[in-house]
C-alpha positions in Angstrom: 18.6 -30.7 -52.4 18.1 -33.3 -49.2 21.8 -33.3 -48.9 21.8 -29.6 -48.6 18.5 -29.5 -46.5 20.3 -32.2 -44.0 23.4 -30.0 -43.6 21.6 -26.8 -42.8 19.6 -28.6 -40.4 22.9 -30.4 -38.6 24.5 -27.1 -38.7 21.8 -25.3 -37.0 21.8 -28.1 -34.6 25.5 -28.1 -33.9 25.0 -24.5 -33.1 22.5 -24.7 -30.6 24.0 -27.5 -28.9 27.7 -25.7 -28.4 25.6 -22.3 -28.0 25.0 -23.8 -24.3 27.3 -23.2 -21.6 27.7 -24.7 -18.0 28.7 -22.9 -14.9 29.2 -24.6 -11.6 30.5 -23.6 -8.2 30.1 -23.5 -4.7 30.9 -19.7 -3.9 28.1 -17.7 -5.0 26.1 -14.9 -4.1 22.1 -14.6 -4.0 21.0 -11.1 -5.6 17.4 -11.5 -5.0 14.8 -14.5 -5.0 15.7 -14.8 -9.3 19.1 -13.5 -9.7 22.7 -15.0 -8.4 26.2 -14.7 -9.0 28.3 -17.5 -9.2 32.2 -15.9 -9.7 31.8 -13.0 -11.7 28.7 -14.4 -13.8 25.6 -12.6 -12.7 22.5 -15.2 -13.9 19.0 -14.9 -14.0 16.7 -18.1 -13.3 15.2 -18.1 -16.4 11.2 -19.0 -16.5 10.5 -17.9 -13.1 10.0 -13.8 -11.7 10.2 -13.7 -8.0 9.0 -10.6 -5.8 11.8 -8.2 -5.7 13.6 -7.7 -2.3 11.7 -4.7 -1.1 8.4 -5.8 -2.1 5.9 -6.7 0.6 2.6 -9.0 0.1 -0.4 -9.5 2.1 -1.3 -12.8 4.0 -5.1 -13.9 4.4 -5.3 -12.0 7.5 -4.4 -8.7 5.1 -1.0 -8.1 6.8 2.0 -7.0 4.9 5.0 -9.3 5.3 8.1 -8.8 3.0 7.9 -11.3 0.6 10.8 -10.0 -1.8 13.2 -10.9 1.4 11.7 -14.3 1.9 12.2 -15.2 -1.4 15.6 -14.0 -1.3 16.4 -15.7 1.8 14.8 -19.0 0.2 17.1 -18.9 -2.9 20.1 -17.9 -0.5 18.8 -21.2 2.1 18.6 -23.8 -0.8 22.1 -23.1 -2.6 23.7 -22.5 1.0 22.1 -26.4 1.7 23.5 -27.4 -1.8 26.4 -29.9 -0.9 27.5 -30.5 -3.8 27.4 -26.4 -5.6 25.2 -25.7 -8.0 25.1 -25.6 -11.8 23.5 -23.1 -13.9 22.9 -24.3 -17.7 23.2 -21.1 -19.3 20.7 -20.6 -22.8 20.8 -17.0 -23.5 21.1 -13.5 -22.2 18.3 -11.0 -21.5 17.9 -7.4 -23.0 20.3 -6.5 -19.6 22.8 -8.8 -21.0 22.4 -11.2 -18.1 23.0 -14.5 -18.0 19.4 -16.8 -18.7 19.8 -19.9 -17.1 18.6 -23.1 -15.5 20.1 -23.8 -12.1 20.4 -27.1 -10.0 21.3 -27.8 -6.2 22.8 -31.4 -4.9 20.7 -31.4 -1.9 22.3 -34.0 0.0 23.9 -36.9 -1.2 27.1 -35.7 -1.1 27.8 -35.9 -4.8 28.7 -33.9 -7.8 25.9 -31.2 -9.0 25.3 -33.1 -12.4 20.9 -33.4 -11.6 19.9 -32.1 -8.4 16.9 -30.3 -8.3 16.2 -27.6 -10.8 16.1 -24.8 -8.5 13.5 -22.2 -10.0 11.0 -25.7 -10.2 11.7 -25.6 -6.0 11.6 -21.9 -5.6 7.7 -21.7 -7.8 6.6 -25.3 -5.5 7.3 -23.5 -2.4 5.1 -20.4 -3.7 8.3 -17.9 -3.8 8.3 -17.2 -7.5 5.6 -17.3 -10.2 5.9 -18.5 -13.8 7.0 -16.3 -16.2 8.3 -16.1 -19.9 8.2 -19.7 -19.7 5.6 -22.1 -19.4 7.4 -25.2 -18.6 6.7 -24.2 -14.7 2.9 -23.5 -14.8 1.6 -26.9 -13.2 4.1 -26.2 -10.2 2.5 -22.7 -10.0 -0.9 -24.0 -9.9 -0.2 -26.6 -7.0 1.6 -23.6 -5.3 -1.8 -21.1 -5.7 -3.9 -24.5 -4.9 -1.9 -25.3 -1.5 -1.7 -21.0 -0.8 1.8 -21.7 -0.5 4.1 -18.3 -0.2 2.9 -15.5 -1.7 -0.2 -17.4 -2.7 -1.4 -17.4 1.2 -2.6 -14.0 1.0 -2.6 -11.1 -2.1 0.4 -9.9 -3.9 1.3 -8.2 -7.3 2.9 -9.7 -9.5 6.2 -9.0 -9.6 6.8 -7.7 -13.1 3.8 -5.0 -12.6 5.4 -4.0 -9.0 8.8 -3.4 -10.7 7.0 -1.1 -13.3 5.3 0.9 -10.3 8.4 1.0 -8.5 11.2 2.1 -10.6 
């Protein structure tokens, strides 16, 4: 009975582990401040929902500013700075069949992408994206809302409720 216990287990394990793929490259396209192609792989930064590229937020002063492009035009600036391409660890698809994934940037030693920084941690620090579906990104979130980084320096919706509105 342990013998077959221990092979179920490894074979769940093996699974998983080759269930992971890795896509890397240095031509790519930003979609919006979650989303980006690299080749013909669309991916989706997966634990983090950024405003969408129309959507507009309020600073503290209560004036709308298009948040949905800064974000975008983060995402675009950090890959675009990302010497050494970036690397998406891909874990899933979503109910749009998109690629779910993890991405990293080499931000400036010259070097391969294999680390870098995880890209949708950078994208929530800076206060361009909010936690969501995941909660491996919540502390960076709450030092984003504590700084009023981003969309945190005024009043937004979330994005998730604005795409409901909006579509």
């Amino acid at each position: 009975m342990r013998l077959v216990i221990f092979l179920l287990t490894l074979s769940a394990l093996g699974q998983s582990a080759f269930a992971e793929t890795v896509i890397t490259g240095d031509q790519f396209r930003v979609v919006d401040g979650d989303t980006v192609h690299i080749g013909s792989h669309k991916i989706r930064l997966i634990g983090i929902d950024a405003p969408e590229r129309h959507q507009q937020c309020r600073n503290d002063e209560n004036i709308r500013w298009d948040c949905g492009r800064v974000a975008t035009d983060m995402l675009a600036g950090m890959l675009e700075s990302a010497d050494g391409g970036i690397r998406c660890v891909i874990t899933g698809r979503d109910k749009y069949q998109r690629l779910l994934g993890t991405c990293y940037a080499n931000m400036g030693d010259g070097g391969s992408v294999e680390g870098g920084i995880d890209v949708q941690k950078a994208l929530i620090r800076s206060g361009f994206a909010v936690a969501e579906y995941a909660d491996q990104y919540i502390p960076d979130e709450e030092a984003a809302r504590k700084a009023e980084r981003g969309i945190w320096s005024g009043c937004f919706t979330r994005p998730k409720k604005w795409r409901r509105k909006h579509r």
